[in-house]
C-alpha positions as CSV (number, residue, x, y, z in Angstrom):
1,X,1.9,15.3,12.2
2,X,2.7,13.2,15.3
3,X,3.5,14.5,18.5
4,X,5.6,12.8,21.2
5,X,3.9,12.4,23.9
6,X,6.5,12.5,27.7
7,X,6.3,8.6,27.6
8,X,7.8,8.6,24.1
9,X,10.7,10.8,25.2
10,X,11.3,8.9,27.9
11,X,11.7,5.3,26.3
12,X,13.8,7.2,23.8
13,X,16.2,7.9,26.2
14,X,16.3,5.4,28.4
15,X,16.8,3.0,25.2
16,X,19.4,5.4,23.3
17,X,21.4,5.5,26.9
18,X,21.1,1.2,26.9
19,X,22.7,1.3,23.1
20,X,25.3,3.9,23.6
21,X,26.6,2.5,26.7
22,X,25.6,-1.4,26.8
23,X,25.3,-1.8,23.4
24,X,27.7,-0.3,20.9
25,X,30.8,-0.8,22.5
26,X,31.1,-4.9,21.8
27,X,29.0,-4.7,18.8
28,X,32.1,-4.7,16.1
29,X,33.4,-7.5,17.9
30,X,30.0,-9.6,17.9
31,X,29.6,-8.7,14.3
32,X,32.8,-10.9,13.6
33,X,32.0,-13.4,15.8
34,X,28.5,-13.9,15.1
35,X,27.8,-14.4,18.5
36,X,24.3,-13.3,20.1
37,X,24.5,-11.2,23.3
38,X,22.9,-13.3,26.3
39,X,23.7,-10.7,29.1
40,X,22.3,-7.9,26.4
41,X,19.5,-9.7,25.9
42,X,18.8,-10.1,30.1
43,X,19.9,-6.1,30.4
44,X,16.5,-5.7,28.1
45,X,14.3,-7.9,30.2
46,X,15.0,-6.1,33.1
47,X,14.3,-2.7,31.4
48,X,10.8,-4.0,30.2
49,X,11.7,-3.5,26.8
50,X,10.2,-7.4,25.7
51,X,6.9,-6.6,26.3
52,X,6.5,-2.8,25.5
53,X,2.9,-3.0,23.6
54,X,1.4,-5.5,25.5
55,X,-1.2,-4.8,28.4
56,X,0.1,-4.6,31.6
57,X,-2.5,-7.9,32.5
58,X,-0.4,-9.6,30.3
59,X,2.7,-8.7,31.8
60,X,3.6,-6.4,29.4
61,X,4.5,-2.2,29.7
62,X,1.2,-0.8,28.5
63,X,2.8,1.1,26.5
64,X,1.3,2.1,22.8
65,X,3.0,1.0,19.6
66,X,4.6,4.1,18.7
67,X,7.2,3.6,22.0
68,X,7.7,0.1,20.8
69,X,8.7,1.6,17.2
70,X,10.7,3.9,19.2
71,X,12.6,1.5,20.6
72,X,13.2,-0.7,17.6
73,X,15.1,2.6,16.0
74,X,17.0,3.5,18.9
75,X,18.2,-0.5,19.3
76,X,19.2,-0.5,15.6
77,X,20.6,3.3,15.7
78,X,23.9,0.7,17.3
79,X,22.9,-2.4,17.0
80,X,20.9,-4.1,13.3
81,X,21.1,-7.3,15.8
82,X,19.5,-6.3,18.4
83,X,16.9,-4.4,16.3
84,X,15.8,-7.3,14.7
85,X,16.1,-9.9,17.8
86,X,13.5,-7.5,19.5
87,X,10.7,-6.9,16.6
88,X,11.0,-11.0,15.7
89,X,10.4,-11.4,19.5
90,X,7.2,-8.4,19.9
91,X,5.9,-8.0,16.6
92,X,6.2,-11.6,15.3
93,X,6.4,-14.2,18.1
94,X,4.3,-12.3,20.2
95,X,1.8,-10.6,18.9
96,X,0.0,-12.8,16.9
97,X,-0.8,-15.2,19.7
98,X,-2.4,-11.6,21.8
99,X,-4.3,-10.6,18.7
100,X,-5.5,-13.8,17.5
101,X,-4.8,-16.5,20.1
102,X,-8.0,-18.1,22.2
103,X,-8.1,-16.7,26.2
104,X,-6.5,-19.8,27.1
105,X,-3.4,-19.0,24.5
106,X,-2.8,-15.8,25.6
107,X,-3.1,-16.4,29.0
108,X,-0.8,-19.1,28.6
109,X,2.0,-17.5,26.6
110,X,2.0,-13.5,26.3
111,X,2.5,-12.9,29.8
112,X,5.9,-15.1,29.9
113,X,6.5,-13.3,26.6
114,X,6.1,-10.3,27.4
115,X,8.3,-10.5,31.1
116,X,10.9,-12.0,28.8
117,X,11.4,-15.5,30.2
118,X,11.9,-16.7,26.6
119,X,11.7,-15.0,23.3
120,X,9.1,-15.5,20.7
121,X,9.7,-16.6,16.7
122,X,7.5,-17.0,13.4
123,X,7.7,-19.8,11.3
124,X,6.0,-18.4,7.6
125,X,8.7,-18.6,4.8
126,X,9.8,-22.4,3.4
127,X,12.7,-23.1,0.6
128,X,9.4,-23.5,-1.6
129,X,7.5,-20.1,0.3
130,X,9.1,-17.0,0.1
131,X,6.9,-14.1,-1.5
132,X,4.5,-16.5,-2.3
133,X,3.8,-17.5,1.1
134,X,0.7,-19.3,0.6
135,X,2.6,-22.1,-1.2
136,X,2.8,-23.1,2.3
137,X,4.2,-27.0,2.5
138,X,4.6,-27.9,5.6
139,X,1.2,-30.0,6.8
140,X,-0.7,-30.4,10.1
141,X,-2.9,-33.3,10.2
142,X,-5.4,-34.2,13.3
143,X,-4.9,-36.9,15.1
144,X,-7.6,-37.1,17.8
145,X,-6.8,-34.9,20.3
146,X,-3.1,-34.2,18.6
147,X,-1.9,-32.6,15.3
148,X,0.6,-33.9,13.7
149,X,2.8,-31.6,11.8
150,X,5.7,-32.5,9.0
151,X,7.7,-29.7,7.1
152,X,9.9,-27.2,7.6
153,X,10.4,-23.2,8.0
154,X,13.5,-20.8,7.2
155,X,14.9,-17.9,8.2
156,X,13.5,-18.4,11.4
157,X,14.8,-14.8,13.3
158,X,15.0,-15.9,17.7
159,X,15.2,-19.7,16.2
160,X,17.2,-21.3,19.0
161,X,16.1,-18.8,21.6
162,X,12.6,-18.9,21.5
163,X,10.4,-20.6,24.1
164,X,7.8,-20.8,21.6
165,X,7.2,-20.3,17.8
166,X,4.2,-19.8,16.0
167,X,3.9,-21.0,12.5
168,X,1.8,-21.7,9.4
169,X,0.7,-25.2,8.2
170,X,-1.3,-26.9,5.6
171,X,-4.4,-28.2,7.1
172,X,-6.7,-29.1,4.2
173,X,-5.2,-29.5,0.5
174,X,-9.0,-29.9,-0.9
175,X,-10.1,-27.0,-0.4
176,X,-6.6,-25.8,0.3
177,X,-6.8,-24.4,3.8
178,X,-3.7,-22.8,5.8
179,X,-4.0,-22.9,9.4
180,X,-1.0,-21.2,12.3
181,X,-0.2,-22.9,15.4
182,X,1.7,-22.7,18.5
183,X,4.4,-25.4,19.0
184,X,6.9,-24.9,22.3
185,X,10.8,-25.3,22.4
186,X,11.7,-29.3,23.6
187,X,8.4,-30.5,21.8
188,X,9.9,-34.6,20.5
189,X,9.7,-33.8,16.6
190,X,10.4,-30.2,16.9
191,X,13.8,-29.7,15.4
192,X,16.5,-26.5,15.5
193,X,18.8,-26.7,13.0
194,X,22.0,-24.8,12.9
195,X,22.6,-21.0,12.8
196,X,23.2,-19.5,9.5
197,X,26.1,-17.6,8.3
198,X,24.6,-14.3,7.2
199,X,26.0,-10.9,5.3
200,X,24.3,-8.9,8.0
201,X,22.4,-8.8,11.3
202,X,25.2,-11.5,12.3
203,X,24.7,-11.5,16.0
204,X,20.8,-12.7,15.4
205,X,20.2,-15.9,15.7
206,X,18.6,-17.1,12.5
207,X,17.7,-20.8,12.1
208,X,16.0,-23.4,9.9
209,X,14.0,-25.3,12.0
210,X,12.3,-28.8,11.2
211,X,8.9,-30.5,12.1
212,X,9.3,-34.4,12.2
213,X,5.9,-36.0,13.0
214,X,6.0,-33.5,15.7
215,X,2.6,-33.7,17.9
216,X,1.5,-31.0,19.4
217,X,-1.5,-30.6,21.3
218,X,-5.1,-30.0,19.7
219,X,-5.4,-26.6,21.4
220,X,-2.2,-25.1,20.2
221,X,-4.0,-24.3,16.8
222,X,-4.4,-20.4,16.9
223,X,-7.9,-19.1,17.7
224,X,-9.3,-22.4,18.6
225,X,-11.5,-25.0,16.1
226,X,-13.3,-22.1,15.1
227,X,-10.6,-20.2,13.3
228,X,-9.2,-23.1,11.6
229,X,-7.9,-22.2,7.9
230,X,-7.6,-18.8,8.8
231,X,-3.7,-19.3,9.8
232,X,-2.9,-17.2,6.6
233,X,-5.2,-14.7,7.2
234,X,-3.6,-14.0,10.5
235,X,0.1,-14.1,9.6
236,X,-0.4,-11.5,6.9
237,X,-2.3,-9.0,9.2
238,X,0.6,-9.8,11.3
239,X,3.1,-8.6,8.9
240,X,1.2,-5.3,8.7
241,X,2.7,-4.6,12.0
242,X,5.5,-6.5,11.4
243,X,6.3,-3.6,8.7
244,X,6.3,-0.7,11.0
245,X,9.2,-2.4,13.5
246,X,11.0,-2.7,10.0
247,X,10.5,-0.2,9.1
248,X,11.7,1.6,12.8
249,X,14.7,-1.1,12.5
250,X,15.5,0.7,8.9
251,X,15.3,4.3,10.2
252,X,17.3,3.6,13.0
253,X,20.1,2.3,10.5
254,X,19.9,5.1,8.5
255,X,20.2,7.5,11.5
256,X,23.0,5.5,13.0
257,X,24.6,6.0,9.6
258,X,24.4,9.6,9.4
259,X,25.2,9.9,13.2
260,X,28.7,8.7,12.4
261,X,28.9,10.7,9.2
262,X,29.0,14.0,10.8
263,X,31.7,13.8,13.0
264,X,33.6,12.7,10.2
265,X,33.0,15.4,7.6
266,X,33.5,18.0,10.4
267,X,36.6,16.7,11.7
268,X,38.2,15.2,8.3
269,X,40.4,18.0,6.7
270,X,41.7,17.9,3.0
271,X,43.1,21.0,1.1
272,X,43.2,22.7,4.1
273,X,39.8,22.7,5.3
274,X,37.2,20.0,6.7
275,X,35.2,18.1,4.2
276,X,31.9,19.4,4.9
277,X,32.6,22.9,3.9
278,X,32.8,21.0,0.6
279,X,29.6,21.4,-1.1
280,X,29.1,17.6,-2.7
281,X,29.8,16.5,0.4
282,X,27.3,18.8,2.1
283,X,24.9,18.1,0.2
284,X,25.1,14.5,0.7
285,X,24.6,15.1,4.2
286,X,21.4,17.0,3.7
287,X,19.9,14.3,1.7
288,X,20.6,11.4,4.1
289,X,18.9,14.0,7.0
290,X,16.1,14.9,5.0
291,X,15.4,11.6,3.9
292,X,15.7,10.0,7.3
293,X,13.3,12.8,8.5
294,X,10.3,11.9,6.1
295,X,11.2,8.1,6.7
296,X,10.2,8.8,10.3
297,X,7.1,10.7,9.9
298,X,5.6,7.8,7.6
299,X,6.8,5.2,10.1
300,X,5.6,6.9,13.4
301,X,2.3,7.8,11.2
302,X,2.0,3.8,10.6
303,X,3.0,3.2,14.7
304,X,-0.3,6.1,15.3
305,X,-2.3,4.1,12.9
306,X,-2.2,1.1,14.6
307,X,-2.3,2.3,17.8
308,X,-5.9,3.9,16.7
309,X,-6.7,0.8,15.0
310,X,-7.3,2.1,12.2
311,X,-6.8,0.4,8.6
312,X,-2.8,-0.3,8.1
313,X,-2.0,-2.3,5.0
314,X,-1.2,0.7,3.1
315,X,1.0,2.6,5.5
316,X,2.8,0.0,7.2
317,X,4.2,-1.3,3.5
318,X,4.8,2.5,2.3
319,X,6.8,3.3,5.4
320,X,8.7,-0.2,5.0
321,X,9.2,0.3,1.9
322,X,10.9,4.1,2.2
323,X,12.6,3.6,5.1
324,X,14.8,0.2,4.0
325,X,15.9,1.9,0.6
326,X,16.4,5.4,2.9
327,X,18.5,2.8,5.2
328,X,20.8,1.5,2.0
329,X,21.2,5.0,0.4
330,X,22.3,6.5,4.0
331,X,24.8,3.3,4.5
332,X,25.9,3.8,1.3
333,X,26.9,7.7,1.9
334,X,27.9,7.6,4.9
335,X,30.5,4.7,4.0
336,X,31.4,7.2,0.8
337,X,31.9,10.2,3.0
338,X,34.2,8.5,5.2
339,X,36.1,7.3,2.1
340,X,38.5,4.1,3.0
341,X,38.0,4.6,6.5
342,X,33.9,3.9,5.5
343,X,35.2,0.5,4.3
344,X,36.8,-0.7,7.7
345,X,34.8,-2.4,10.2
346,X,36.1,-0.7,13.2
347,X,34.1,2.9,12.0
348,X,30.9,0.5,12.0
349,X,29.2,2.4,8.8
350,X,30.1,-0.6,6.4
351,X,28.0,-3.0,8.8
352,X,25.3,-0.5,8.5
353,X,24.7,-1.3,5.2
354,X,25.2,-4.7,5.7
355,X,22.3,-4.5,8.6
356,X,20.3,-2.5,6.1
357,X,20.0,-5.2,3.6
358,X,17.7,-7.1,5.2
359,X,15.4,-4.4,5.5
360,X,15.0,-4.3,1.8
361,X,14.2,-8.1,1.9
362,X,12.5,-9.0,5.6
363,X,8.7,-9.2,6.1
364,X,8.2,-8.9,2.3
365,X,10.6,-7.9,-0.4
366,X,10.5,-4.0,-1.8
367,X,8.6,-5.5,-4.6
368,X,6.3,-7.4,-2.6
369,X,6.0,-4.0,-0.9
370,X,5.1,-1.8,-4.6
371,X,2.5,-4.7,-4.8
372,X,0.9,-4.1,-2.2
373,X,0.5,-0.6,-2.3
374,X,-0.2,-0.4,-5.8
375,X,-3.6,-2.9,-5.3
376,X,-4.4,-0.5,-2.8
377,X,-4.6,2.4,-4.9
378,X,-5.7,0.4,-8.3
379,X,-7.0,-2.7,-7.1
380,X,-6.5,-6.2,-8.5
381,X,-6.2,-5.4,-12.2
């Protein structure tokens, strides 16, 4: 069981205040219009929330994991976009270059990271890497004090709004060794392509992005000389993490989902009475809150985990897992116990399960998830 600690309560509410007020009331409109929230985005500088887990000597909050998970469910509770713009930015673009990066690295980039003077992005899947990630492509060859690096990575979440993006390259084919690197925004080569159109999450920026014999400097390869071919290594540690803000992203769908269902089935009347008083409809109710309720405990357990350092592969992909299909079944009442008025955009539930999706398919699919948690109960059979 984990208890809340006052610092947890407090970033819940000062985040759940943010989304109600700031938040929620344009987010129907930037659904349609696809368009990512600048002033939003400055609104959560100033509140710190960019650099939540990071050491305040980095310029971070100091604040444990677990308030960063918070956060990510309270963002996505209104706002899928949001959600996801902050766990690409801490859990993806950031955190890999604090775990793994040299001194010089993260003294370099985590603190402006973490203060929010750009975002952060990760560069893993290519048209020809999805699940099978280590059929990386896109090459990095040394060139004195240079590597030169040709390819290209998609579904890049932050892609046009990131200061700097770390990504994975092939660096030796014989033996075949994947390295990561660190490339900044306005490096000549470095190439943002254009947003894509997407069925949820549509106020995200999401980009393909393109390296055309872009050099970058010899010191930008994660970890330094000594960690070279160890790029893979790293970026699937980092998706351990990457699983729990997911996963928080996915309960606070779900929640959001069931937050607008209530209302409804109290205040909806049909033969006479409200629609909660009908038992099938009841009942519903009680599964999406009871789901939603062990969806939290796994992914505040994996948040704990981490925070104690303690091993993670395991819990991280079971709490992914559980709370992105939690997320779709919750959508999926919640648009059912509003009826027609579920399918119109203006009662938000039907871009809850839109938002939800991705949660199913982000940071590893739900099979890529069973996988993983089956070779840790039976090994590699």
């Amino acid at each position: 069981m984990i208890y809340l600690r006052e610092e947890h309560e407090m970033i819940r509410e000062a985040v759940r205040d943010f989304a109600v007020n700031e938040v929620e009331p344009g987010e129907v409109e930037r659904d349609a219009s696809q368009e990512f929230p600048h002033h939003l985005l400055e609104m959560m500088k100033d509140l710190g929330l960019l650099g939540i887990p990071f050491p305040e000597e980095y310029g971070g909050a100091g604040m444990d994991v677990l308030c960063y998970a918070i956060a990510v469910e309270e963002l996505s509770r209104v706002s899928g976009s949001l959600g996801l713009t902050l766990a690409a930015h801490v859990s993806l673009g950031t955190s890999p270059i604090y775990e793994f990066g040299t001194d010089e690295q993260k003294k370099k980039y985590v603190p402006a990271l973490a203060a929010g003077e750009y975002l952060g992005a990760f560069g893993l899947t290519e048209p020809n890497a999805g699940s099978d990630a280590a059929g990386t492509q896109t090459t990095a060859v040394r060139d004195g004090d240079e590597w030169v690096i040709n390819g290209q990575k998609i579904f890049v979440t932050n892609g046009s709004l990131a200061g700097t993006l770390i990504f994975t390259a092939v660096t030796s084919r014989e033996p075949r060794q994947i390295s990561a690197f660190i490339v900044e925004k306005g490096t000549p080569g470095f190439v943002v392509g254009k947003k894509e159109d997407k069925l949820g999450c549509r106020a995200s920026d999401t980009r393909v992005v393109f390296f055309e014999d872009c050099r970058i400097p010899a010191e930008n390869l994660v970890g330094g000389e000594s960690e070279l071919g160890k790029g893979f290594k790293f970026f699937m540690k980092t998706l351990d993490g990457g699983r729990i803000s997911i996963g928080a992203m996915a309960l606070g769908i779900a929640q959001g989902a069931l937050d607008k269902a209530i209302p409804h089935v109290r205040e909806r009347k049909q033969f006479g009475q409200a629609i909660g008083s009908f038992q099938g409809v009841s009942h519903r109710i009680a599964d999406m809150a009871t789901e939603i309720q062990a969806a939290r405990h796994l992914v505040y357990n994996a948040a704990w985990l981490k925070d104690q350092g303690k091993p993670l592969e395991h819990h991280s992909a079971t709490a992914k897992l559980f709370a992105s299909e939690v997320a779709m079944r919750a959508a999926d009442s919640a648009i059912q116990v509003l009826g027609a008025s579920g399918y119109m955009r203006e009662y938000h539930v039907e871009r809850y399960l839109r938002d939800a999706k991705l949660c199913e398919i982000g940071e590893g699919t739900s099979e890529i998830q069973r996988l993983v948690i089956a070779r840790q109960l039976l090994g590699r059979l």
